[in-house]
C-alpha atoms as one frame of an Amber mdcrd trajectory, in Angstrom:
protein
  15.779  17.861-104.206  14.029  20.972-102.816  14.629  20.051 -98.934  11.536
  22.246 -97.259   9.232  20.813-100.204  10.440  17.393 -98.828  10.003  18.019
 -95.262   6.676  19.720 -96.074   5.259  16.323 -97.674   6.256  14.425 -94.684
   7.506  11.582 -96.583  10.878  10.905 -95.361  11.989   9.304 -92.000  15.497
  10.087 -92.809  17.949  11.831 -95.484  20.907  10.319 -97.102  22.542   9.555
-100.326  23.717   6.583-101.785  25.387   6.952-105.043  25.374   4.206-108.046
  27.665   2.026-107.651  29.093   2.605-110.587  28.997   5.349-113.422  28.391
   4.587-116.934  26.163   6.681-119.144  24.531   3.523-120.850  22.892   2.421
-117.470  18.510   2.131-117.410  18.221   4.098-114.100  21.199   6.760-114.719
  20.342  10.411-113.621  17.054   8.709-111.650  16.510   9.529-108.108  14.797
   6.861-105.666  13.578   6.858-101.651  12.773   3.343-100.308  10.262   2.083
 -97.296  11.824   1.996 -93.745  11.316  -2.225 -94.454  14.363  -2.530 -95.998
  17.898  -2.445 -94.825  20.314  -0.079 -95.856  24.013  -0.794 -94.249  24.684
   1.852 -91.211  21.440   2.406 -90.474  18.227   0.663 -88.353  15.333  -0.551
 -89.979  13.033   1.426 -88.256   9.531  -0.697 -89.726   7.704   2.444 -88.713
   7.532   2.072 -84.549   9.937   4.023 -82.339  10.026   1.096 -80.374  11.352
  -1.443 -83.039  13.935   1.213 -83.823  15.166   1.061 -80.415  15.312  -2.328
 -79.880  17.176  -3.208 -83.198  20.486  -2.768 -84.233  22.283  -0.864 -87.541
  21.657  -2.788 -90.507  25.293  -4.656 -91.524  24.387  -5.274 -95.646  21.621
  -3.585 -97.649  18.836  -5.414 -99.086  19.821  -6.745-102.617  16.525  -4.988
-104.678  17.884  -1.912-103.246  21.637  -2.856-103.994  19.523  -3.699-107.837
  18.585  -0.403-108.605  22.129   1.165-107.336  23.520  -1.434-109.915  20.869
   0.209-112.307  22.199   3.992-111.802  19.701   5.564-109.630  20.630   7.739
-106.559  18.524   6.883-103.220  17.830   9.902-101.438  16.478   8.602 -98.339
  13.954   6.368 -95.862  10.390   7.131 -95.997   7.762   6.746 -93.844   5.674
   3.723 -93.234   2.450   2.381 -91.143   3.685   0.675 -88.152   4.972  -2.770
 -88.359   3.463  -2.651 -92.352  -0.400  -3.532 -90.576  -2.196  -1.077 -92.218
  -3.330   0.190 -96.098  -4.577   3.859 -94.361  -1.242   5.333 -93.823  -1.685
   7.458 -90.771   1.220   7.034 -88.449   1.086   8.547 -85.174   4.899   8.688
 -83.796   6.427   9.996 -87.502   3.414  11.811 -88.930   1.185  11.066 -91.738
   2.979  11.755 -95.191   0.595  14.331 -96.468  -1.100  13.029 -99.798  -0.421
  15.383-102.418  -3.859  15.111-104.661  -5.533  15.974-101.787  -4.058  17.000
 -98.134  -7.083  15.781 -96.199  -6.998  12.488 -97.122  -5.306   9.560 -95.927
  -2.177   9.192 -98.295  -2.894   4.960 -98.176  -0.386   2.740 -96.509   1.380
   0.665 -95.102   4.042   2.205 -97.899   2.727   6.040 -97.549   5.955   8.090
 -97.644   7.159   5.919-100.559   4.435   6.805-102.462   3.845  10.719-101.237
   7.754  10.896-102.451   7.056   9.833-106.251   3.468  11.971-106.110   4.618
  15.124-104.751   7.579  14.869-107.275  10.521  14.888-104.698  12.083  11.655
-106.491  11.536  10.150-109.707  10.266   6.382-108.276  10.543   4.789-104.890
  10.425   1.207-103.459   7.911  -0.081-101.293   6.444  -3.677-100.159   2.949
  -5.103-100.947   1.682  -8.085 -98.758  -2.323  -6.838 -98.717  -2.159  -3.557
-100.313   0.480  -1.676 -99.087   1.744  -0.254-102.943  -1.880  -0.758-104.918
  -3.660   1.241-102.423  -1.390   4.478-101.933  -0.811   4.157-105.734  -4.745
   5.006-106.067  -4.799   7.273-103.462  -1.344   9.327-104.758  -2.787   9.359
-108.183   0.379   7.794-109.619   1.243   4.504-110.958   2.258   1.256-108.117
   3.289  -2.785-109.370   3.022  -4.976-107.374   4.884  -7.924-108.899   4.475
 -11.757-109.012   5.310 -13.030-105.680   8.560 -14.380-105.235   9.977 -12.445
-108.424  11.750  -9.942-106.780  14.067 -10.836-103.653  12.716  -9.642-100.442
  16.027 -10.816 -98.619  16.998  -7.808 -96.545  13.327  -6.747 -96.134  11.677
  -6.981 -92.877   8.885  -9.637 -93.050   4.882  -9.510 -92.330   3.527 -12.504
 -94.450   5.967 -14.749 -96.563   3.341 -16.048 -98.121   2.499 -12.875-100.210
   5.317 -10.095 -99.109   6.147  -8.398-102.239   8.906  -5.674-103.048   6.421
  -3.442-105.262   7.702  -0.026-106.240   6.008   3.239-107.856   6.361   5.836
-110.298   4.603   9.118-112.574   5.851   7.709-115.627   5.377   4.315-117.264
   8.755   4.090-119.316  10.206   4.424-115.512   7.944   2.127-113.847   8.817
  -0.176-116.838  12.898   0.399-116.052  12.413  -0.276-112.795  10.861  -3.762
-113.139  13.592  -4.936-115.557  15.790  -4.303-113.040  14.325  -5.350-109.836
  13.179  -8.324-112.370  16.559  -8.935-114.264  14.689  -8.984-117.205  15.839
  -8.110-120.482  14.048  -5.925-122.887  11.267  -7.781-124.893   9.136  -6.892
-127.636   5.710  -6.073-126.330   2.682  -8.486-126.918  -0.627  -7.944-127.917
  -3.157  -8.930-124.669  -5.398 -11.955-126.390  -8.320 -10.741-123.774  -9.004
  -8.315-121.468 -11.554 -10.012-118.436 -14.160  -7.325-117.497 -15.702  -9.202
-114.477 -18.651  -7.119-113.712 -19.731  -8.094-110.516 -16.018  -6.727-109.294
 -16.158  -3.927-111.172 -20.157  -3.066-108.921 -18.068  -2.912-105.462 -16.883
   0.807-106.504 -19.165   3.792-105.800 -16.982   5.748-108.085 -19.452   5.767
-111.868 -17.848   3.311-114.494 -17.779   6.237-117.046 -14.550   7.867-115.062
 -12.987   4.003-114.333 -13.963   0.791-116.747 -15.239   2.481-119.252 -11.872
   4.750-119.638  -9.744   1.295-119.651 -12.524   0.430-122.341 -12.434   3.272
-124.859  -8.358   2.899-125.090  -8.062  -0.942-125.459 -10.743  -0.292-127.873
  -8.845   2.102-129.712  -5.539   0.461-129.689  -6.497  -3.264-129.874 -10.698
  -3.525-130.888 -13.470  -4.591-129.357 -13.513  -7.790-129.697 -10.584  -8.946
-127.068 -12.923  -7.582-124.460 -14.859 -10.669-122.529 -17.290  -9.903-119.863
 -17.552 -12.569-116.486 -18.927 -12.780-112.853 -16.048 -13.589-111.550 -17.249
 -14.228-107.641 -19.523 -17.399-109.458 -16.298 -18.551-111.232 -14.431 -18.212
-108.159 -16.837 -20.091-106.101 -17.179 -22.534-108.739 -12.969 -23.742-109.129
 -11.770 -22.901-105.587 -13.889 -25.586-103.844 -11.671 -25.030-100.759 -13.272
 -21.976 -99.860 -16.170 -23.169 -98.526 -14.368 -23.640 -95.598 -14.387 -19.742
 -95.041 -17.602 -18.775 -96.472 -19.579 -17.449 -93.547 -23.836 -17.422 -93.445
 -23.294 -13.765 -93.033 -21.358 -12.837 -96.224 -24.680 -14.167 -98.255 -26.671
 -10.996 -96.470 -24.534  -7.753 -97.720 -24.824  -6.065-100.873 -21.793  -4.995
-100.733 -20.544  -8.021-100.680 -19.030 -11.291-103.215 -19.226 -14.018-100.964
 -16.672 -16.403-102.828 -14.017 -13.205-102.885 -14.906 -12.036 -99.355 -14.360
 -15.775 -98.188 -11.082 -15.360-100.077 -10.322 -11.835 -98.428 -10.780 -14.349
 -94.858  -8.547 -17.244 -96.158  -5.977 -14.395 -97.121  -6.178 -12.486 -93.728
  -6.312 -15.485 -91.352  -2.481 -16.494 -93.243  -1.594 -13.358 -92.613  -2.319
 -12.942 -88.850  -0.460 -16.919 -88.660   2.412 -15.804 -90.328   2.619 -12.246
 -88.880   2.375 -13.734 -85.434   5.143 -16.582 -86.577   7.489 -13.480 -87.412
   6.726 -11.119 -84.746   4.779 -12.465 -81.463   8.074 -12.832 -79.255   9.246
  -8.989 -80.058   5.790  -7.559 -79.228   4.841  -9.927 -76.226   7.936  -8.906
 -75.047   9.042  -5.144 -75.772   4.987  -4.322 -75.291   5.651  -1.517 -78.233
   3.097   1.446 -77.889   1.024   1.018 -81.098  -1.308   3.730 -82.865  -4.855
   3.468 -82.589  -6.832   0.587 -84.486  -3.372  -0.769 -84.936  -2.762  -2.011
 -81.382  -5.756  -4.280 -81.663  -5.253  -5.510 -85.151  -1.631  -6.469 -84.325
  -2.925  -8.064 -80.882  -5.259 -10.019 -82.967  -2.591 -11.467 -84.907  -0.781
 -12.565 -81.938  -3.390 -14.346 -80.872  -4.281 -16.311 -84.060  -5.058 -19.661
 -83.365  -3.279 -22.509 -86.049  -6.511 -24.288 -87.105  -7.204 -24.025 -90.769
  -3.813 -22.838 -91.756  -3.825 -25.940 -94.515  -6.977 -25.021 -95.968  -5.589
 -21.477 -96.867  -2.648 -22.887 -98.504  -5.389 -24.896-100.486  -7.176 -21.716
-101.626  -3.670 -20.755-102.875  -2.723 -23.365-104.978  -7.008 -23.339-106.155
  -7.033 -20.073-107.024  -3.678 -19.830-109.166  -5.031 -22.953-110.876  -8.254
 -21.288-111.586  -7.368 -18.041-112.703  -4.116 -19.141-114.648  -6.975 -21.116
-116.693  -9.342 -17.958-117.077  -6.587 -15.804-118.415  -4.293 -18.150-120.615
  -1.303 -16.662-121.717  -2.291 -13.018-122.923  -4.886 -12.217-120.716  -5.691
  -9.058-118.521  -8.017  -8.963-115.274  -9.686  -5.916-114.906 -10.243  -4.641
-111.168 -10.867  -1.169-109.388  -7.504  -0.854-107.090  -9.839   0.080-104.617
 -13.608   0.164-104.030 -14.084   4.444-103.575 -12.256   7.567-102.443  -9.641
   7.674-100.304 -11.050   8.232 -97.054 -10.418  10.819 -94.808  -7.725  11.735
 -92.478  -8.507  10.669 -88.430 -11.769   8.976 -89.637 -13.714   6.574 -86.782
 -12.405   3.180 -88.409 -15.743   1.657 -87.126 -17.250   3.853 -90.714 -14.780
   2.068 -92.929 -16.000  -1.565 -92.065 -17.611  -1.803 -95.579 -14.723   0.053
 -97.330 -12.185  -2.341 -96.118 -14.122  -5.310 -96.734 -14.679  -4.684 -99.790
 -11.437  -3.194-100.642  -9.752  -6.552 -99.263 -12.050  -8.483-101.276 -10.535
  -7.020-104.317  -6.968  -6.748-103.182  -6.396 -10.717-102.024  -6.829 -11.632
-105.879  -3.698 -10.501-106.800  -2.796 -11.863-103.136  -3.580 -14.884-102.810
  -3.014 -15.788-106.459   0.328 -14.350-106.589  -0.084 -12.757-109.711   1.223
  -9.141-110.696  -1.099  -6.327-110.513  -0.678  -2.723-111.791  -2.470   0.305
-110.733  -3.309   2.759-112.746  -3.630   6.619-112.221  -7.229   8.034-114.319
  -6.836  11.686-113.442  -9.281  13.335-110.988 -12.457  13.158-110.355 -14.947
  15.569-107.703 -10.995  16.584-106.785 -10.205  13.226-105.743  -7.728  10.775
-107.536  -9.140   7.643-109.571  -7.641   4.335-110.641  -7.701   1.041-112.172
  -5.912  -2.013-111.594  -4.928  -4.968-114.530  -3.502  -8.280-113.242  -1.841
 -10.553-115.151  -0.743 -13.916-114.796   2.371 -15.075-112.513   4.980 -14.408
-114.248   3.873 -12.181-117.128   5.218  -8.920-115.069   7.455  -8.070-118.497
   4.039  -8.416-120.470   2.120  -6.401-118.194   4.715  -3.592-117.349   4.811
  -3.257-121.608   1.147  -2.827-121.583   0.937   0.075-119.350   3.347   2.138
-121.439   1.831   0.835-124.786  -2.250   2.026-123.059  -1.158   4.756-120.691
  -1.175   8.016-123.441  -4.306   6.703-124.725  -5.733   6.385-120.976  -4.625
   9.393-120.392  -6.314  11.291-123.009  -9.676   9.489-122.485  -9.457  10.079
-118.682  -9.028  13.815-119.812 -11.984  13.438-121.677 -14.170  11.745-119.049
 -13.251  14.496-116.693 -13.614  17.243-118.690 -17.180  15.653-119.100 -18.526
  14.935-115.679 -17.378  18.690-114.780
């Protein structure tokens, strides 16, 4: 690895190598290199979970997370800790004690967080995939904004023993890649899955209303996702739904959390931004379950916007904690139903362009609502959710996401590679065309 490219990027916290633990040729991740997230524990060294002050008040790691341990088993070399958003709170990825990884489709953006050097690592080329975590966001959203492809998988299908928590309820470890065959590799590892045969998807869910919370056009997103399945499948496994009606409709416990104001906003799904509250209110219970005693105590200094998000947490009151683990078990239920077996849920990753670097957070209110709203489905649902690089567009990256059901991460992970030549050449085309 070209060490002043690296340092240039900004992605690492610190440089090492661990070799394979063993040598065969035959191995899936042989001759691959890998950085993880400082959320995981590597034996000899802290978890730093991006704060100064949590590296100083924790000791040297004494075993090594066992999805890292995985992909040694696999054959891959890690090259290092990269940088994260402090304590994981965040899907911007500015850090102001270790420096913002710099995002390498375009440098004055934010490079999306909370896993932002994991993902700056695999875009700017410096290692051939890394591992992050997702709990909100944190590998869908600096996928998008890296222009390179992030799973996050079914919760609970990949250990996150050895892996610092922020919300058990929907911690993943997610991890990222340029190259589908890889990102594919990787998840039979971190999965133990063996190789299957690929399946034909028996629908692909367009949900429309979902699809209207991105101010990016549809002819550079959906309608790229559309021309390939098209191509490669037909037509006619494409189904078209509001899926904020059929959300409101099966996930009665909701109600609980829809608020007179979400009816008002245009930008706004009320059922899925009722879902976004469900999702963020378990968070901030779980969060504070995890961490309140280390920040009451040590008083870490916190970035900007941070500070008062994780001082919100802290002081999350326990009322309505059963009523989220309701919309949980609703959801699943519901859209386990919608997309039997086979079936793909379109998405954007995220509702626009990554935002700027050192922007007033008060501006992003409506981006982060609605990019919540479309990241808690894959959340609070549990399923696995890919996101998927579409080439450039005004200079700026663009994605899309497919979820599957829980469970189906071998399905989905063989549907990338099988779609992503053909997205790729129709996301050459739609560029070529809106230049």
């Amino acid at each position: 690895m070209d060490m002043e490219k690296s340092f240039e990027f900004g992605a690492f916290m610190e440089k090492f190598i661990l070799q394979p633990s063993s040598y065969p040729q035959q191995l899936p991740l042989s001759g691959l290199t890998f950085a993880v997230k400082d959320i995981f524990d590597v034996d000899g060294y802290v978890t730093g979970f991006g704060n100064p002050d949590w590296k100083r008040t924790h000791s040297t790691a004494i075993s090594t997370a066992p999805a890292v341990l995985d992909v040694l088993k696999g054959g891959a070399t890690c090259v290092g800790k990269t940088v994260m958003d402090e304590m994981a709170y965040s899907i911007n990825g500015e850090n102001i004690h270790y420096g913002t990884p710099k995002n390498p489709c375009a440098s004055n953006r934010v490079p999306g967080g909370s896993s932002s050097g994991s993902a700056v690592a695999v875009g700017s080329r410096l290692v051939d995939f890394s591992l992050g975590t997702d709990t909100g966001g944190s590998v869908r959203v600096p996928a998008s904004y890296c222009g390179i492809l992030g799973f996050r998988p079914s919760h609970d299908a990949v250990s996150t023993s050895g892996v610092i928590p922020m919300a058990q309820s929907f911690d993943t470890v997610g991890w990222f890649a340029r190259d589908p065959v890889v990102l594919n590799q990787v998840g039979r590892v971190l999965l133990h899955l063996p190789n299957v045969d690929p399946v034909r998807p028996s629908q692909i869910i367009i949900p429309e209303d979902c699809l209207s919370l991105s101010s990016i056009a549809s002819d550079r997103t959906t309608q790229v996702l559309v021309k390939s399945v098209k191509k490669l499948f037909g037509g006619q496994i494409l189904k078209h739904v509001i899926l904020g009606e059929y959300v409101k409709e099966k996930v009665p416990s909701l109600q609980h959390f829809m608020s007179k104001g979400n009816e008002d906003h245009v930008y706004n799904i009320p059922s899925l931004a009722a879902l976004s509250s469900a999702m963020r209110l378990l968070q901030r219970y779980e969060f504070k379950k995890n961490h309140a005693e280390w920040v009451t105590t040590v008083n870490p200094n916190l970035g900007p916007g941070l500070s008062e998000r994780i001082w919100d947490a802290i002081r999350t009151p326990e009322d309505s904690i059963d009523v989220c683990h309701s919309v949980q078990t609703e959801l699943r239920a519901a859209l386990t139903a919608l997309l039997e077996d086979q079936g793909i849920l379109v998405l954007p990753t995220v509702p626009g362009d990554p935002p700027k670097l050192q922007i007033n957070p008060a501006t992003l209110e409506v981006f982060r609502a609605r990019a919540f709203s479309l990241l808690s489905i894959a959340g609070v649902s549990g399923f696995c959710q890919v996101s998927i690089p579409l080439g450039m567009h005004n200079n700026l990256p663009v994605s899309i996401s497919l979820l599957a059901r829980h469970g189906s991460d071998a399905f989905l992970l063989n549907l990338v590679e099988i779609l992503y030549d053909t997205i790729k050449e129709e996301a050459g085309i739609a560029e070529t065309m809106s230049n």
